[in-house]
N, CA and C atoms as an extended XYZ file, in Angstrom:
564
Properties=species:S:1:pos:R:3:atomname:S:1:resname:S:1:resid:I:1 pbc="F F F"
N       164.889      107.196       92.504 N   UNK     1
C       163.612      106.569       92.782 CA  UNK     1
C       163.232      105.613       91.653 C   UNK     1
N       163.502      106.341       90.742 N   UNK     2
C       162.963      104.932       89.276 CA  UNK     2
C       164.158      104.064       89.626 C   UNK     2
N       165.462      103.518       89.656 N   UNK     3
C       166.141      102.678       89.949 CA  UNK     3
C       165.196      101.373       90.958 C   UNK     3
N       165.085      102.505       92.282 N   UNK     4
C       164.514      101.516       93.424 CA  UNK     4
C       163.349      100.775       92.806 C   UNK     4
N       162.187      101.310       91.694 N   UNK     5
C       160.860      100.694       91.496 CA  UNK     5
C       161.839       99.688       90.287 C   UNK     5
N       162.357       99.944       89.749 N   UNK     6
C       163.071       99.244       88.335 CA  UNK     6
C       163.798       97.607       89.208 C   UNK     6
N       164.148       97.978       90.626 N   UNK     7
C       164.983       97.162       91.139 CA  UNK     7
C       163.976       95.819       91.250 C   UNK     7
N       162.832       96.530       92.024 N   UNK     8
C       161.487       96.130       92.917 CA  UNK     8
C       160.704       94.938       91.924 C   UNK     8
N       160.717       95.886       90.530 N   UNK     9
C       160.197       95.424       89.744 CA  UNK     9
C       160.827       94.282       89.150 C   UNK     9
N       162.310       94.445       89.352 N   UNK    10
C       163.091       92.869       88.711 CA  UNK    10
C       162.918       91.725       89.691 C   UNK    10
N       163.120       91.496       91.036 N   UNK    11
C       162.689       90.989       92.244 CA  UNK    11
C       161.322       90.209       91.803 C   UNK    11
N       160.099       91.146       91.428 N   UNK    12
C       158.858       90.289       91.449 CA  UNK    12
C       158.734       89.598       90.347 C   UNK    12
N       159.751       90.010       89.091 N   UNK    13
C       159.509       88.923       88.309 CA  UNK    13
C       160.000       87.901       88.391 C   UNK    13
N       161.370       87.810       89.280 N   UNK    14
C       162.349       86.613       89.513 CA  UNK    14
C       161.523       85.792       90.078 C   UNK    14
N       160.944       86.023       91.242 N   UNK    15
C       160.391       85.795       91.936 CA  UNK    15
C       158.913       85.057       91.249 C   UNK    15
N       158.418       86.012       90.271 N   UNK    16
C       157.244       84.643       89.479 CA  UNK    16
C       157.694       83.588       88.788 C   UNK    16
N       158.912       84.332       87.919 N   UNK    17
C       159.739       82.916       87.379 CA  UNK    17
C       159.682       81.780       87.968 C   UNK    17
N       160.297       81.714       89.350 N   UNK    18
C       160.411       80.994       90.184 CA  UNK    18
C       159.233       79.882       90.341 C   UNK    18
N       158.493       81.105       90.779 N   UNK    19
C       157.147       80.603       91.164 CA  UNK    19
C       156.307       79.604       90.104 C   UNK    19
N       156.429       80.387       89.032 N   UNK    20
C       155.990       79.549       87.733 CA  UNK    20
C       157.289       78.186       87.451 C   UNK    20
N       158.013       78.521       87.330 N   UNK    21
C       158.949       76.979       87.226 CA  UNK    21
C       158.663       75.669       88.133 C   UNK    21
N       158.625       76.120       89.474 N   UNK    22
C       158.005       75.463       90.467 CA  UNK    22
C       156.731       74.518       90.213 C   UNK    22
N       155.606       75.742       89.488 N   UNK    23
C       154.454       74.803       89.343 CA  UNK    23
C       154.944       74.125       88.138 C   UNK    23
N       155.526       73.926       87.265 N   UNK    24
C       155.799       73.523       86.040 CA  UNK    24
C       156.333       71.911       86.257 C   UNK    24
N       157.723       72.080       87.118 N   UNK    25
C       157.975       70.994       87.822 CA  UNK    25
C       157.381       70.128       88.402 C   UNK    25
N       156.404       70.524       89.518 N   UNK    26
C       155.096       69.698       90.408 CA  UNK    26
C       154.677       69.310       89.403 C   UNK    26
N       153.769       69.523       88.276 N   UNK    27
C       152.614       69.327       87.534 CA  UNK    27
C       153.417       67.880       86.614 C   UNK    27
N       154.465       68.055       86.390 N   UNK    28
C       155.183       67.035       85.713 CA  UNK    28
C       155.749       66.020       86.300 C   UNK    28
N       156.019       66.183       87.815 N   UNK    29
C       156.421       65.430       88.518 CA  UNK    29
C       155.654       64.174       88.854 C   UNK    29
N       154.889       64.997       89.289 N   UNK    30
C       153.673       64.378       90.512 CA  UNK    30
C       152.046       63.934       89.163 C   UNK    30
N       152.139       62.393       89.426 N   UNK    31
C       150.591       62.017       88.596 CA  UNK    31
C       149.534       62.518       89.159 C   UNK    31
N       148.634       62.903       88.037 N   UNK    32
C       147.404       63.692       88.127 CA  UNK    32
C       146.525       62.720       88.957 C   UNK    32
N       145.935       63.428       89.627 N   UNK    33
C       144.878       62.527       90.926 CA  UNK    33
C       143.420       62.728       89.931 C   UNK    33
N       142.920       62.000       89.106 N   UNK    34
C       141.599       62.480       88.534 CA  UNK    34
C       140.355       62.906       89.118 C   UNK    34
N       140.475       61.958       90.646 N   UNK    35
C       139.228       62.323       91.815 CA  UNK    35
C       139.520       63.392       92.938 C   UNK    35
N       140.388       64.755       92.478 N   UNK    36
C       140.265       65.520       93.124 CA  UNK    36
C       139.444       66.932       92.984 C   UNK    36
N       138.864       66.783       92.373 N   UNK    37
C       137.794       68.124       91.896 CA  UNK    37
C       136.283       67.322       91.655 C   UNK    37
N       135.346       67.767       92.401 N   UNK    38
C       133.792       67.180       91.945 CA  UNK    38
C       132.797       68.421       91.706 C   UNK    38
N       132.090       68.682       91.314 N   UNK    39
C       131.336       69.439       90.739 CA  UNK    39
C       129.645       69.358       91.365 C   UNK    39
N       129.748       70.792       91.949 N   UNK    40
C       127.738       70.355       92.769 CA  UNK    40
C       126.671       70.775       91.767 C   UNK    40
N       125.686       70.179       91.978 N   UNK    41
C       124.637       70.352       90.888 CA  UNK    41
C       123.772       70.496       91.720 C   UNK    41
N       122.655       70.909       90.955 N   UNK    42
C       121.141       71.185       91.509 CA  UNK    42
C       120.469       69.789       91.154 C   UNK    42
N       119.138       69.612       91.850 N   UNK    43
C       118.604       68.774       91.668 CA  UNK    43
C       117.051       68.855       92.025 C   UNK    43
N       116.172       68.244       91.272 N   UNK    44
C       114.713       69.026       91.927 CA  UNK    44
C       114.126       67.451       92.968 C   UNK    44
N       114.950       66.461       93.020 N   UNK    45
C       114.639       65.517       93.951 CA  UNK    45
C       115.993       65.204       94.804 C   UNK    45
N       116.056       64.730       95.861 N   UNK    46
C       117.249       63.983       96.587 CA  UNK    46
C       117.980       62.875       95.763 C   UNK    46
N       118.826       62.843       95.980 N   UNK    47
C       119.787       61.721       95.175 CA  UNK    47
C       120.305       61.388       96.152 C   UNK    47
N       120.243       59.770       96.352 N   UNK    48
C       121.981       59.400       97.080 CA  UNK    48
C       122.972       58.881       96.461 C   UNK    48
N       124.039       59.051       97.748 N   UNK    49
C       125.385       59.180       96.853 CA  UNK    49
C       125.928       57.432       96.516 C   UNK    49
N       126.756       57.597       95.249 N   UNK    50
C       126.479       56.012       94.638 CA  UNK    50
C       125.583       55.934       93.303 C   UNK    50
N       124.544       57.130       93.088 N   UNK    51
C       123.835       56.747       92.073 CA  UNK    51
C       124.173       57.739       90.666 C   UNK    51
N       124.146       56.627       89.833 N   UNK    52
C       124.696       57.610       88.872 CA  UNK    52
C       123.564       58.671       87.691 C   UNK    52
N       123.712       59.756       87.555 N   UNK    53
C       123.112       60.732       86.751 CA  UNK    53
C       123.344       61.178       85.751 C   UNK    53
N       122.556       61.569       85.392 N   UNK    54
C       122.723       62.083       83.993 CA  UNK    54
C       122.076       64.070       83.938 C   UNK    54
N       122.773       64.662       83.216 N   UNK    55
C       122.161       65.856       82.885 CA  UNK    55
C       120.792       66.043       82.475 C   UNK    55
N       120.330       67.030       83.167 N   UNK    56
C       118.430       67.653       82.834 CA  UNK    56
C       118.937       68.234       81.452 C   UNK    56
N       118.056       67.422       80.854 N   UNK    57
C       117.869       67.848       79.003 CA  UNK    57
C       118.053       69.610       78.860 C   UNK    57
N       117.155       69.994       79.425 N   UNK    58
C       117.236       71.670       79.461 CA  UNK    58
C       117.834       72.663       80.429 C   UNK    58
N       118.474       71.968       81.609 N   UNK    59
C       119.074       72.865       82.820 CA  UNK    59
C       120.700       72.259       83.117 C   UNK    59
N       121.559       72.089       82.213 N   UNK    60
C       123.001       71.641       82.649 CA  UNK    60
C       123.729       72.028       83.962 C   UNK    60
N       122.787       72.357       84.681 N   UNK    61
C       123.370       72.761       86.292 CA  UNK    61
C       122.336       71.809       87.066 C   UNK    61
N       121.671       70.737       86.197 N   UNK    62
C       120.520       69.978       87.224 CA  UNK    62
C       121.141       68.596       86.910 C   UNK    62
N       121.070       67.496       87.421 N   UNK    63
C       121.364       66.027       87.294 CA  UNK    63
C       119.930       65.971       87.898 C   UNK    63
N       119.821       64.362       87.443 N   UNK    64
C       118.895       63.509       87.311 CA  UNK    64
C       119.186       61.925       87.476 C   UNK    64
N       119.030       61.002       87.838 N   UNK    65
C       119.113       59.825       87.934 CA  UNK    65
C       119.265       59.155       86.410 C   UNK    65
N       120.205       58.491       85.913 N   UNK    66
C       120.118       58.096       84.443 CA  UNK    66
C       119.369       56.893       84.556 C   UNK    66
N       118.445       57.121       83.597 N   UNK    67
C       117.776       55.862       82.999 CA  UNK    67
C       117.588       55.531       81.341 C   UNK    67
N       117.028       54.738       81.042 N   UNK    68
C       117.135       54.072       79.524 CA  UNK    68
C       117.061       55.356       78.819 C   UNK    68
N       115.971       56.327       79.465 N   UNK    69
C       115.685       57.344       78.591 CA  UNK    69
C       116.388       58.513       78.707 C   UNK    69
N       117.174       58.630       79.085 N   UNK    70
C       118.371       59.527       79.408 CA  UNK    70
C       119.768       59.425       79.387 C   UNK    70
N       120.414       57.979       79.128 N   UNK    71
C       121.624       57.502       79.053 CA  UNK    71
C       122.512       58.150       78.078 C   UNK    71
N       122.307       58.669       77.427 N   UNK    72
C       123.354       59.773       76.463 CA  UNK    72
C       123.413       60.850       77.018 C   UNK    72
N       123.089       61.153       78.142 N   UNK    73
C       123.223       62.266       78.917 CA  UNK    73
C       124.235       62.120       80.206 C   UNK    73
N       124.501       60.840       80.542 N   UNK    74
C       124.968       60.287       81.640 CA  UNK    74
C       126.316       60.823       81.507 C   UNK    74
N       126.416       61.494       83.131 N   UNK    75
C       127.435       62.588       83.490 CA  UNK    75
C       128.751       62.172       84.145 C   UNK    75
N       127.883       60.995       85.193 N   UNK    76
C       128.877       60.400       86.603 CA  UNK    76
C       127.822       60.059       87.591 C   UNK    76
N       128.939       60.046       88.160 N   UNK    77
C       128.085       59.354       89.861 CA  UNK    77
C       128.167       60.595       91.179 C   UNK    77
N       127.063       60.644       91.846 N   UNK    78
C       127.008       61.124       92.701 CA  UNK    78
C       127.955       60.544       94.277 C   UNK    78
N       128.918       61.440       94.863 N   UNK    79
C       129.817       61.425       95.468 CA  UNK    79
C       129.409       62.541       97.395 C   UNK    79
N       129.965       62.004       98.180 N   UNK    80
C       129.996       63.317       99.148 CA  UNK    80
C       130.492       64.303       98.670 C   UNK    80
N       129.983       65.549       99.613 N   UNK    81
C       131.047       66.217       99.538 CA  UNK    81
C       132.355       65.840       99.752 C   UNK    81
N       132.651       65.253      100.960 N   UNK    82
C       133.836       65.391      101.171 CA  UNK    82
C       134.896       64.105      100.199 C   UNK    82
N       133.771       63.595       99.340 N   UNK    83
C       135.194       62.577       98.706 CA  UNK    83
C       136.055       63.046       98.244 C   UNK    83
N       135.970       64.326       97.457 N   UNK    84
C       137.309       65.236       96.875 CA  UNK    84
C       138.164       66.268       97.708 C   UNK    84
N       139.343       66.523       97.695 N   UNK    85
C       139.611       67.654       98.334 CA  UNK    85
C       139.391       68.977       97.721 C   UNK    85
N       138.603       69.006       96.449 N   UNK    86
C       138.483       70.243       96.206 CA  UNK    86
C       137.112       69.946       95.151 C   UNK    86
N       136.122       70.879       95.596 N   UNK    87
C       134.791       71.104       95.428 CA  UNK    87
C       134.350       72.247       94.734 C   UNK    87
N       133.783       72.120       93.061 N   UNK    88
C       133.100       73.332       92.623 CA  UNK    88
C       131.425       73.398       92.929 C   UNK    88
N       131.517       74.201       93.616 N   UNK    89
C       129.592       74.814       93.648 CA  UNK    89
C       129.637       75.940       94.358 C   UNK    89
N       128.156       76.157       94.278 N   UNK    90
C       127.643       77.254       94.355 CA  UNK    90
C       126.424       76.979       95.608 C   UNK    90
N       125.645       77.699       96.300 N   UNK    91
C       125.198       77.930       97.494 CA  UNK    91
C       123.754       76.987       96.926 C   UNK    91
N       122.958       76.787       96.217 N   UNK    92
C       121.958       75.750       95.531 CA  UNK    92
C       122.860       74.295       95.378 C   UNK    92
N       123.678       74.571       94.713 N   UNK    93
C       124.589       73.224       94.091 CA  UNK    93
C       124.544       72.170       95.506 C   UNK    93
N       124.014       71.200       95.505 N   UNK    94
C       124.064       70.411       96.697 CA  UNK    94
C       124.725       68.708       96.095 C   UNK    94
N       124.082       68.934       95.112 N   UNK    95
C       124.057       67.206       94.813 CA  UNK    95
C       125.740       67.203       93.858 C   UNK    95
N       126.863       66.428       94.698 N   UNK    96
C       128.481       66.554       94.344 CA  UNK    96
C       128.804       64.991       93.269 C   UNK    96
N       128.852       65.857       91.722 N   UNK    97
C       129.193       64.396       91.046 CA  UNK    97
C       130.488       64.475       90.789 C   UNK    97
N       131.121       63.420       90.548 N   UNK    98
C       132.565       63.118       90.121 CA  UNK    98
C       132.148       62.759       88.866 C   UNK    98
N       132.797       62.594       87.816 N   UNK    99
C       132.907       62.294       86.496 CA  UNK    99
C       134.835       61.640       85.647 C   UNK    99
N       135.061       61.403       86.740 N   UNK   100
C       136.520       60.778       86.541 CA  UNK   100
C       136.857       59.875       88.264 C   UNK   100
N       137.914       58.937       88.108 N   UNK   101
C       138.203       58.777       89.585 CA  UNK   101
C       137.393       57.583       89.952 C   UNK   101
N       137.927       56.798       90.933 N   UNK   102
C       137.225       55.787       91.596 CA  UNK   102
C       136.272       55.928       92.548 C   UNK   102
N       134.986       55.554       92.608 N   UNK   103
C       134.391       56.031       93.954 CA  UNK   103
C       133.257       54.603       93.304 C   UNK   103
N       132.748       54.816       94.721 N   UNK   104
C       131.384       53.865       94.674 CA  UNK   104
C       129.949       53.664       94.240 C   UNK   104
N       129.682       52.858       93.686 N   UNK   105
C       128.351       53.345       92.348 CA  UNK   105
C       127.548       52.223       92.631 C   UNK   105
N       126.448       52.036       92.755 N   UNK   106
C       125.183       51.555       92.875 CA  UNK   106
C       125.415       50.605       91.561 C   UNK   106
N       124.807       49.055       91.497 N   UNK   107
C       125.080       48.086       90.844 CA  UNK   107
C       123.974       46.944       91.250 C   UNK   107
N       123.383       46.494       89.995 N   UNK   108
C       122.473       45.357       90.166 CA  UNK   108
C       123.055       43.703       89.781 C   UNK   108
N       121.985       43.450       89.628 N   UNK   109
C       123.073       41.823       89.097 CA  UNK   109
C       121.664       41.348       87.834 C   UNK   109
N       121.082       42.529       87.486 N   UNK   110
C       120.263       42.419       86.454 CA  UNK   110
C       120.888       41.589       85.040 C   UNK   110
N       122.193       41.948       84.561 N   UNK   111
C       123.151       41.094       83.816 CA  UNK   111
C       123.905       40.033       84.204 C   UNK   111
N       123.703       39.645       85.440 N   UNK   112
C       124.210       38.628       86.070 CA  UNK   112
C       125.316       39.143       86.790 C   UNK   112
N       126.079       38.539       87.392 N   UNK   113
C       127.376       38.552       88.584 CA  UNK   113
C       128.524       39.174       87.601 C   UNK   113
N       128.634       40.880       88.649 N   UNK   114
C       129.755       41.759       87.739 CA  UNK   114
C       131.047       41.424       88.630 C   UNK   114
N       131.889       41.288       87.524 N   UNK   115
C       133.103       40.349       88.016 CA  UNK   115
C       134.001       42.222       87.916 C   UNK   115
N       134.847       41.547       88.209 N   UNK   116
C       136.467       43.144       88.257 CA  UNK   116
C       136.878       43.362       86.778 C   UNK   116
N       136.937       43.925       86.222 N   UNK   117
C       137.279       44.671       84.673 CA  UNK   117
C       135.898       44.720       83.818 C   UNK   117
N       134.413       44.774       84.562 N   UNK   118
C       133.623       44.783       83.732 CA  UNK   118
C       133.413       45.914       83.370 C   UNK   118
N       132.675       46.157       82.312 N   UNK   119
C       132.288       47.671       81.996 CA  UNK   119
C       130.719       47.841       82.993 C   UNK   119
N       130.668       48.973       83.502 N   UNK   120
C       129.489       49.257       84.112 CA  UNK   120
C       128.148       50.040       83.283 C   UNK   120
N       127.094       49.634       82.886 N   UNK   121
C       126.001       50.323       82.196 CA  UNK   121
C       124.588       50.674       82.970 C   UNK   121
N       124.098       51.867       82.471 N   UNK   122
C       122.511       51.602       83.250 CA  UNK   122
C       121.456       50.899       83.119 C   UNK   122
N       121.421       50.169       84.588 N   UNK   123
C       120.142       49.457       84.090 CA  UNK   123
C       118.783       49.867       83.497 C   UNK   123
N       118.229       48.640       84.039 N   UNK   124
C       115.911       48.936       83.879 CA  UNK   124
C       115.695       49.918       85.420 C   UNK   124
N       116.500       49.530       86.828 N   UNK   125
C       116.128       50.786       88.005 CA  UNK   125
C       117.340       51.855       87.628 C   UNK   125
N       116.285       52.998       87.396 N   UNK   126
C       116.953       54.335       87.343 CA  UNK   126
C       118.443       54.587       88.608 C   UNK   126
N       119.252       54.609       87.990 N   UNK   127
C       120.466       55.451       88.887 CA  UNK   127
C       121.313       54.228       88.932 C   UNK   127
N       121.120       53.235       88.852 N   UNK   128
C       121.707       51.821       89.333 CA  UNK   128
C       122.507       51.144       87.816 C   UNK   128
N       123.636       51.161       87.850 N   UNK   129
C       124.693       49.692       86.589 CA  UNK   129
C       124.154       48.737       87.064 C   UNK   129
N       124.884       48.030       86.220 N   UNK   130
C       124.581       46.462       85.855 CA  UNK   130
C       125.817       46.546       84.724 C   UNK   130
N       126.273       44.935       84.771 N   UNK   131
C       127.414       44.728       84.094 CA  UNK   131
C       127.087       45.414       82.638 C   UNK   131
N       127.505       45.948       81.579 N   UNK   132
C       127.511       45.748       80.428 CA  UNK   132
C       127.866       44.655       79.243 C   UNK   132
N       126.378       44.191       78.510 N   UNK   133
C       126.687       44.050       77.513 CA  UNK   133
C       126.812       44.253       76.177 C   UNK   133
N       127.104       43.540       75.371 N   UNK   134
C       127.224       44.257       73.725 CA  UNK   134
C       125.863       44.989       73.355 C   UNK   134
N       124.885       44.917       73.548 N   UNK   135
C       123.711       46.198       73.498 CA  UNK   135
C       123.397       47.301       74.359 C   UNK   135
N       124.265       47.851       75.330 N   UNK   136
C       124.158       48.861       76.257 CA  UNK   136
C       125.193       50.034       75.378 C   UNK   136
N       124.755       51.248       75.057 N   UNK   137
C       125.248       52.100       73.966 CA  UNK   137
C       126.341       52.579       74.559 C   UNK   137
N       126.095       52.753       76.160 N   UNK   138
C       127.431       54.024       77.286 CA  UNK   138
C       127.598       53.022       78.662 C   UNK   138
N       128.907       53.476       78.821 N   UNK   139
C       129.043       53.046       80.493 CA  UNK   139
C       129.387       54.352       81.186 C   UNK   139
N       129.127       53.763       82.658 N   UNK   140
C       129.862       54.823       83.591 CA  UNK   140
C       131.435       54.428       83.876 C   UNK   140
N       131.768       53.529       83.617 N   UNK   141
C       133.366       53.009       83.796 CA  UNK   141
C       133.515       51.394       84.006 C   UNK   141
N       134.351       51.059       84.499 N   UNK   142
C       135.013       49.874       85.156 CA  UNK   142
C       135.220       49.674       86.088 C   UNK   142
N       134.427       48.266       86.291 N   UNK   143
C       134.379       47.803       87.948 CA  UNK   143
C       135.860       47.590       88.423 C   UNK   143
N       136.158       48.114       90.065 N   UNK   144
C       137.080       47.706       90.160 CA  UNK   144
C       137.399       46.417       91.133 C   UNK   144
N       135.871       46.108       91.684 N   UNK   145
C       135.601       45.489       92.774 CA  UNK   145
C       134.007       44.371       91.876 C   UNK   145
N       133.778       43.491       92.293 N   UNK   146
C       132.394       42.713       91.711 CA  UNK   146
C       131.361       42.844       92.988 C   UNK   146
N       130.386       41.859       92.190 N   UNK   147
C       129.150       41.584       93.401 CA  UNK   147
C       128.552       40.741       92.719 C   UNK   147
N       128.527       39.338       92.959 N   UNK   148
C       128.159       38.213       93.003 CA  UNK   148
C       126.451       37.853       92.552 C   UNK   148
N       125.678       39.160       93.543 N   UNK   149
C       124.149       39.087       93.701 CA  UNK   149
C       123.644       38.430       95.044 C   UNK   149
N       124.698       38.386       96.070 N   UNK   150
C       124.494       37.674       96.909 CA  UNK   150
C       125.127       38.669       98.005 C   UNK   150
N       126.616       38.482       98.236 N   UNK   151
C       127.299       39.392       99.211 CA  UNK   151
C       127.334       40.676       98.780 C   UNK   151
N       126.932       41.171       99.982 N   UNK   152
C       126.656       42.667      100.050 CA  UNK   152
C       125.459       43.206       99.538 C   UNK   152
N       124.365       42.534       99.471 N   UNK   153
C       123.206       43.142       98.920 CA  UNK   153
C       122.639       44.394      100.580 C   UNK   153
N       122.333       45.341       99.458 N   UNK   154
C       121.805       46.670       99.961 CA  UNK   154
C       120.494       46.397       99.928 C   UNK   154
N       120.045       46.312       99.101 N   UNK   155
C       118.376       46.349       98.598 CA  UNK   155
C       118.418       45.094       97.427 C   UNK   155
N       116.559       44.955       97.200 N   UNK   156
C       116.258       43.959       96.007 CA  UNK   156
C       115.060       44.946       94.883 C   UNK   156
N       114.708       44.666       94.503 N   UNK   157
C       113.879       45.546       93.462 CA  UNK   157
C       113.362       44.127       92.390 C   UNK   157
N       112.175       44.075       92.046 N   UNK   158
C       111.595       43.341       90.770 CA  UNK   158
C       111.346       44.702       89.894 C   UNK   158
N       111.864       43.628       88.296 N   UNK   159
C       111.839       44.622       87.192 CA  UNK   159
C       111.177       43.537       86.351 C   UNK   159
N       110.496       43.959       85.246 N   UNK   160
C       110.113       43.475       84.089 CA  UNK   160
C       111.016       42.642       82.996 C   UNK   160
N       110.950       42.369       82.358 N   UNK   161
C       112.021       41.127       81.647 CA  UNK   161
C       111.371       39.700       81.011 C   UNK   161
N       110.762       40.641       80.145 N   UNK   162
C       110.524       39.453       78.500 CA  UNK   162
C       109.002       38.884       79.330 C   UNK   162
N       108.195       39.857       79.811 N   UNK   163
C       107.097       39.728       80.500 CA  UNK   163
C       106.628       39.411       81.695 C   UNK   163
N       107.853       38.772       82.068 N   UNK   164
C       108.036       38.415       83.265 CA  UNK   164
C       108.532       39.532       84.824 C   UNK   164
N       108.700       39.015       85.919 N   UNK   165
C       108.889       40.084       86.995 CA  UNK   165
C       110.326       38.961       87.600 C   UNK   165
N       111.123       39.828       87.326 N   UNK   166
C       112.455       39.360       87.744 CA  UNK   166
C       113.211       40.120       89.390 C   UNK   166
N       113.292       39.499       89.970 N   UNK   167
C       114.188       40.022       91.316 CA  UNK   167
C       115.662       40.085       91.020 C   UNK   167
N       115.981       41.473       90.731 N   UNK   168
C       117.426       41.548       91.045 CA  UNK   168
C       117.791       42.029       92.500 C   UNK   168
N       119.017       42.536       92.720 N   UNK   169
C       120.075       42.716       94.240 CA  UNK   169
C       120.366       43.625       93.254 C   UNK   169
N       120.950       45.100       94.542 N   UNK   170
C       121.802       46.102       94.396 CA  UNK   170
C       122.503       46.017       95.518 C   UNK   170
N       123.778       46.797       95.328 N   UNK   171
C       124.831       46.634       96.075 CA  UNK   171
C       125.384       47.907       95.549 C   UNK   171
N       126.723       48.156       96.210 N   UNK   172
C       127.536       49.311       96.295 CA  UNK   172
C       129.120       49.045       95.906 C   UNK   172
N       130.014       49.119       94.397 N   UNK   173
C       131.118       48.415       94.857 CA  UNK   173
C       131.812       49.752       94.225 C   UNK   173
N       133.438       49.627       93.888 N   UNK   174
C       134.218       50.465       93.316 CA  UNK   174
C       133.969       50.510       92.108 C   UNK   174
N       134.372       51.801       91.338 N   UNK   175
C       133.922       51.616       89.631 CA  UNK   175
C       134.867       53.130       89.227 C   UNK   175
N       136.050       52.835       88.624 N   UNK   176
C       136.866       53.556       87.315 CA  UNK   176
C       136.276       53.774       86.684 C   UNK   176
N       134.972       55.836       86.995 N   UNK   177
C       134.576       56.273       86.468 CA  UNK   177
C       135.148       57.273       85.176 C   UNK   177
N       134.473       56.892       84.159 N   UNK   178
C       134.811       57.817       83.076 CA  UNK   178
C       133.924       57.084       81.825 C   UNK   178
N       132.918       58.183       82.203 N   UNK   179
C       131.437       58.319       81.194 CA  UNK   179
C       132.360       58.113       79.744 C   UNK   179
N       131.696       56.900       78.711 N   UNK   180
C       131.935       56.674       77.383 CA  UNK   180
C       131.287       55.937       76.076 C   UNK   180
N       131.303       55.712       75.455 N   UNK   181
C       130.437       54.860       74.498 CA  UNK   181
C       130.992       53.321       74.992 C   UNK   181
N       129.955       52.469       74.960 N   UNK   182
C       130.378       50.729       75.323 CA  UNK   182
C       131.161       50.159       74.373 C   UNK   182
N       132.983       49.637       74.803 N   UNK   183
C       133.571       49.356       73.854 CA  UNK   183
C       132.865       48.086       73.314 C   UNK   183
N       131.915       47.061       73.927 N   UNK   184
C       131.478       45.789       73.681 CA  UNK   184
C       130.169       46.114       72.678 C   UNK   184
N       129.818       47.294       72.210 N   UNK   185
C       128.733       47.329       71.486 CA  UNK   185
C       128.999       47.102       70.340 C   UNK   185
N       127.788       46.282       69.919 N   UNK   186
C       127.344       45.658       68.275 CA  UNK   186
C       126.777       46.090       67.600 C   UNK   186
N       127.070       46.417       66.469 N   UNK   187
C       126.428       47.087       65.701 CA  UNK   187
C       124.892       46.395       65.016 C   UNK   187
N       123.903       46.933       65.707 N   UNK   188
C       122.492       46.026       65.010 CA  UNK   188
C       121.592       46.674       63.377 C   UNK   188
């Protein structure tokens, strides 16, 4: 009888070997997909998806819309559920951010017309980029797609600007998310 469990017992380790070599292989084989895992958060208002957030100062399971006054907190962009094939939350967790990966992000033309390799930053409307320039401290990533200020406008919004009331355009384009400090920033 100890033979047969001794036998049993060599079998299941071959058998993890296996199993473990296998994943070892895949994982090295095959490039990492960065937009396959998104993460649900709580939220004490609706968010739509496209806008990017930032962490609640005191509740790291809450996002918030990033704005001027919150931009060192800025997490990612809010995503469907279903943009990832694989989803962490919990039965509250509703609002699904990505924080790596391409997906679509809310964009003004407050800095003028964001061309393809720009860096993306938050504007003056909460949740919404605008191109980055050398005084924006963080981005959410790199455009991979532009918007002119013309094609594809979603909405318009007036913001403030050196006293004045300025009309920008938002729009919706691609953006190579991955929250970072602005490589174009100057030191003042």
């Amino acid at each position: 009888m100890l033979q047969k469990f001794k036998d049993k017992l060599s079998i299941k380790r071959m058998l993890s070997a296996v199993g473990l070599l296998a994943l070892v292989f895949i994982s090295t084989t095959v490039p990492a997909n960065a937009q396959t895992i998104t993460q649900g958060y709580g939220s004490d208002s609706a968010i739509q998806r496209a806008t990017i957030v930032s962490l609640v100062l005191d509740n790291a399971k809450k996002v918030e819309p990033t704005s001027l006054d919150n931009d060192e907190r800025m997490h990612g962009v809010v995503v469907s559920q279903n943009d990832a094939p694989f989803t962490l939350s919990s039965e509250e967790e509703k609002i699904f951010v990505a924080t790596k990966g391409r997906f679509e992000v809310f964009v003004s033309n407050e800095n003028g017309a964001v061309q393809v390799g720009d860096f993306i930053a938050v504007s003056r409307v909460a949740g919404i980029g605008m191109k980055a320039k050398e005084f924006e401290p963080y981005i959410i990533g790199k455009a991979i797609s532009g918007f002119d200020g013309e094609t594809g406008v979603l909405s318009t919004t007036n913001i403030e600007d050196g006293g004045e009331q300025k009309k920008v355009s938002i729009a919706r384009i691609q953006v190579d998310i991955g929250v970072s400090g602005n490589p174009l920033l100057k030191p003042t």
